[in-house]
Structure formats: structure tokens, C-alpha cells
N, C-alpha and C positions, 0 to 999 in steps of 0.2 A: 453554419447551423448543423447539428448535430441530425446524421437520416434516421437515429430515432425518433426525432419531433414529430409529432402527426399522425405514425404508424400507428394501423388500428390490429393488436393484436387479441388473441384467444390461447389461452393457457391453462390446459387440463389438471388436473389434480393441483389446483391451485391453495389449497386450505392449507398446506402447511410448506417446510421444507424449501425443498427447491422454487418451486413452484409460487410459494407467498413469497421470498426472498427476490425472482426476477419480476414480479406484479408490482412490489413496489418500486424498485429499480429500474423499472421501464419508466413507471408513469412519473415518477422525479424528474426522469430525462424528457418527459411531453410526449410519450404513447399514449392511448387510451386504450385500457386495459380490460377485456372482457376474463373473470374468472370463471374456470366452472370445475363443481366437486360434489360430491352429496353432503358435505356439513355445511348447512346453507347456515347457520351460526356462525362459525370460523368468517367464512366467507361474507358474511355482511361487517361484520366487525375489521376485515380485513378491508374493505372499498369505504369504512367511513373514515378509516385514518387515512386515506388516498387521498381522498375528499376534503378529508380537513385541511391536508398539505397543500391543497391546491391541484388535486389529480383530479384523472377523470377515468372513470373505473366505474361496471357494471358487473353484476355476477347472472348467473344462469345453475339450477341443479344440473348435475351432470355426473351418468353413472358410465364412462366409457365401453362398459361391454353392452350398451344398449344402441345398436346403431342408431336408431331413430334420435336419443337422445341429443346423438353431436350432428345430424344433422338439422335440431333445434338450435343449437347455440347460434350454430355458421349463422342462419336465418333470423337469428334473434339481433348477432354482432349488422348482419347487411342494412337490416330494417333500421337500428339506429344508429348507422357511422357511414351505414352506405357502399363498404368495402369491405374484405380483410386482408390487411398487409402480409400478416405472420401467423401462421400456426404453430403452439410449442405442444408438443406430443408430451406431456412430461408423467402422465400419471403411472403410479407401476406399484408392484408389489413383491416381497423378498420373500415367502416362507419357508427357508430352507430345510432339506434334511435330507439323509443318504437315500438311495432308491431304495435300497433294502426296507424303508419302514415302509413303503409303497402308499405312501400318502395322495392318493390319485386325485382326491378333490382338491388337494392342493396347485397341485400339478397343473388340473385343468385350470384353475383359476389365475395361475402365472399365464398359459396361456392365452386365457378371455383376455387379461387386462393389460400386460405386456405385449401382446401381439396383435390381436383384435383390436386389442382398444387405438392401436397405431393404425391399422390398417380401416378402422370407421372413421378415423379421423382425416385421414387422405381421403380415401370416400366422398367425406363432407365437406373439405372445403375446396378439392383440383380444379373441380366444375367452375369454380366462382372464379380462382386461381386465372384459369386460361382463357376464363372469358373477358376479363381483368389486362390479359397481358403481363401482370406482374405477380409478386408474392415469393412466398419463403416458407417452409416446412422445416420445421425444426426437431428432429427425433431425438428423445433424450435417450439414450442407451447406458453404458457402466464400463466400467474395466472389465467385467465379467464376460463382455463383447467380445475381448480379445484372450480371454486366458479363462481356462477351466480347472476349478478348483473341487476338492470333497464338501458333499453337501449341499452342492450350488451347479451340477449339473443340468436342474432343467429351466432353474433360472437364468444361467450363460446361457442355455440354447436359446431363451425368447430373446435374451439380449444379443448374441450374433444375428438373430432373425432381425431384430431392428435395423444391423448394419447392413445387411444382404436387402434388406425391402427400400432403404434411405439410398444405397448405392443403386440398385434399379430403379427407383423414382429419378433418382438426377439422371443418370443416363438417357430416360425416354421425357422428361420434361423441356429438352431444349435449353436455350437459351434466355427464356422472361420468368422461369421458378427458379428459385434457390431452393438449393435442399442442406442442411448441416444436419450432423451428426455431433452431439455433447455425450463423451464417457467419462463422468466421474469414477473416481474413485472414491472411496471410506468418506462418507460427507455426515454432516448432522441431518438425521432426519429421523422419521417415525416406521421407515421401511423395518428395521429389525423389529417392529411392535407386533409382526404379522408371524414370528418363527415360534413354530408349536414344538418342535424337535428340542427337548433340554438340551444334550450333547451340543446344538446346531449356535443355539441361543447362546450359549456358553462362552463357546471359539468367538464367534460374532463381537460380544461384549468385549473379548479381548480385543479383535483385531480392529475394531473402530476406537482404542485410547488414544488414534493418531489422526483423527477424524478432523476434516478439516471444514469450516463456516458456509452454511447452505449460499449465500451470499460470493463465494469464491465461485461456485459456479456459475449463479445469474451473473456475474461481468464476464464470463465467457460468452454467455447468450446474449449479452448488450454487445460485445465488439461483435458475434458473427453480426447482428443485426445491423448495426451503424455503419459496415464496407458501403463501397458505392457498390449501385446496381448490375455492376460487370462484374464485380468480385464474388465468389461464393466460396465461402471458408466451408472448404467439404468433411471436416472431423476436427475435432476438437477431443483430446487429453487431458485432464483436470485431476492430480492426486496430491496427496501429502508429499513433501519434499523427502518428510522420513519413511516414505513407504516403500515398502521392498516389491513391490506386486506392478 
């Protein structure tokens, strides 16, 4: 039997993308899927086809830069399933543009949601995690983790910040968390819907014609999750075959 069956996860930014793509790819395989996003539209529409199929799937609002908020879910996911297996970190935002146009709100707001919202979400569920014994933090990060491109400076930097905070969590968690790290590459999603920058929007549009099925990622996020409990796949790579980056 698959160690997905049973697993009670929580998956942020779950309303579209990646994110709706491993929610129902989990609960196909017998997770039970808590989402949470602020389109609580998306999101019920998203747990009735779960439902339909025979899932088992609940949602929760959830703005990740509001700590409080993810420490509702954790408490919403305990009260009805009793546990949580997995954390998937997945929510994020891309507005790119060169530093020159000094877009500061933007800036801040890559970090509220790309880094904050990683580090409320540890916050909210370690506690549960290590009282548990067991569990799994799943930090979605990018290729931009590893390589710094024009335009996409302060967005790389939240995303090496993911790998640097997801490598210090395994390190001081021991042996009963798992921690993985997922860096897509160029994937379908709504992230470029966020770039105010023409110039930025422009390249972007270009370099995602190679973009490959949000779906290609959740089976990265089902295999780390389905290793046995000793295994912990600590980074995970995911790009186009044709991609040069």
C-alpha cells in the first residue's frame, strides 16, 4: 500500500497551479487533503470534484502572511483528522522587475509571501510535528533557488532563502521530520499574472513557451512523500527537458 494512503496533508496556495494539481493527486492516491488559499471559490469547487471522485478533502481561507491564519488551518486540519502528516509550503508570488524601477512594495510583498509565509507555516505546524513524532515539511522553492537571473533578483533571493531555512530545518529536526525541498522550473501557473514590469512580463512570456504541466511537479511531491519513513528526499529539480536554465 502506497504511504500516501491515509496521510493527512495541508497545502497552501492551493487554488490553482501547483498547488490544485498535487491536492488532487494526493487525494486520488488516499491522502486527505486540507486546502488553504484566499479564493475560497476556486477552492470549494476544487474539494467538490475530490469529493466526487471519492476524495476526502476540506479547505480553510488562508492568507499566508497572516501568521495567525496558518496557525488556524494546522488547528482546523488536528481537530478533524486528528494529525498532520505533511506540510506543503507551496504559496508564492513572482512580480518581477529590474531594481532600478525600485518597486519596494513589490519587493516587500515577495518577501511577506515567499519567506514569511514559509516560515509561519513552520511556526504552525513543528509543534504538532514533534509532538507527533513524525511528519514532513515540504518547501516549494524554483530554479531561481539556484541561479540568479535580470529582473528576478529579489524573487531568487526569497527563493535561496527557502533553501537555506528548509536546509536548516532538516539539520536541527532530527531524525522523526522530513524536510524536502521542490525547485521547479518554467511550470504552468498564474505566478507571471503578478509582473507589473512590461519589459519583465514580456521576457517571462517568452521564456515560459517551454513551460511544462503543473501536474509534472505534484508527482515529484507524491514520490518525496510516498519514500518510507527513513528516506527523506532532501531536494528535488523539476524542468523542461528543453530548458537551458
Amino acid at each position: 500500500m502506497s504511504n500516501v494512503n491515509g496521510k493527512v496533508v495541508i497545502i497552501t496556495g492551493a487554488s490553482s497551479g501547483i498547488g490544485e494539481a498535487t491536492a488532487r493527486m494526493l487525494a486520488h492516491r488516499g491522502a486527505r487533503v486540507v486546502l488553504g488559499a484566499r479564493r475560497t471559490d476556486r477552492l470549494n469547487a476544487i474539494i467538490t470534484d475530490i469529493r466526487a471522485a471519492g476524495g476526502t478533502a476540506e479547505y480553510q481561507v488562508l492568507d499566508v502572511t497572516q501568521q495567525g491564519q496558518l496557525q488556524e488551518i494546522v488547528q482546523f486540519t488536528q481537530n478533524k483528522f486528528g494529525r498532520v502528516d505533511v506540510l506543503i509550503n507551496n504559496a508564492g508570488v513572482m512580480p518581477l522587475s529590474a531594481l532600478d524601477q525600485l518597486k519596494v512594495e513589490e519587493w516587500d510583498r515577495m518577501i511577506d509571501v515567499n519567506i514569511k509565509g514559509v516560515l509561519y507555516g513552520i511556526a504552525a505546524v513543528l509543534p504538532v510535528m514533534k509532538a507527533q513524532k513524525s511528519g514532513q515539511i515540504i518547501n516549494i522553492s524554483s530554479i531561481g533557488g539556484h541561479a540568479v537571473s535580470p529582473t528576478a533578483a529579489v524573487y531568487c533571493a526569497t527563493k535561496f532563502a527557502v533553501g537555506a531555512i528548509s536546509e536548516g530545518l532538516r539539520q536541527e529536526v532530527g531524525g522523526d521530520i522530513r524536510v524536502t525541498v521542490i525547485s521547479p522550473g518554467v511550470t504552468e501557473s498564474e505566478l507571471a499574472d503578478s509582473i507589473s514590469d512590461e519589459t519583465a512580463r514580456i521576457g517571462m512570456k517568452e521564456f515560459r513557451r517551454i513551460c511544462i504541466p503543473a501536474e509534472a511537479i505534484a508527482r515529484s511531491i507524491v514520490f518525496a512523500i510516498e519514500q518510507p519513513d527513513d528516506v527523506d528526499v532532501s531536494e528535488i529539480i523539476v524542468r523542461p527537458t528543453a530548458s537551458p536554465y
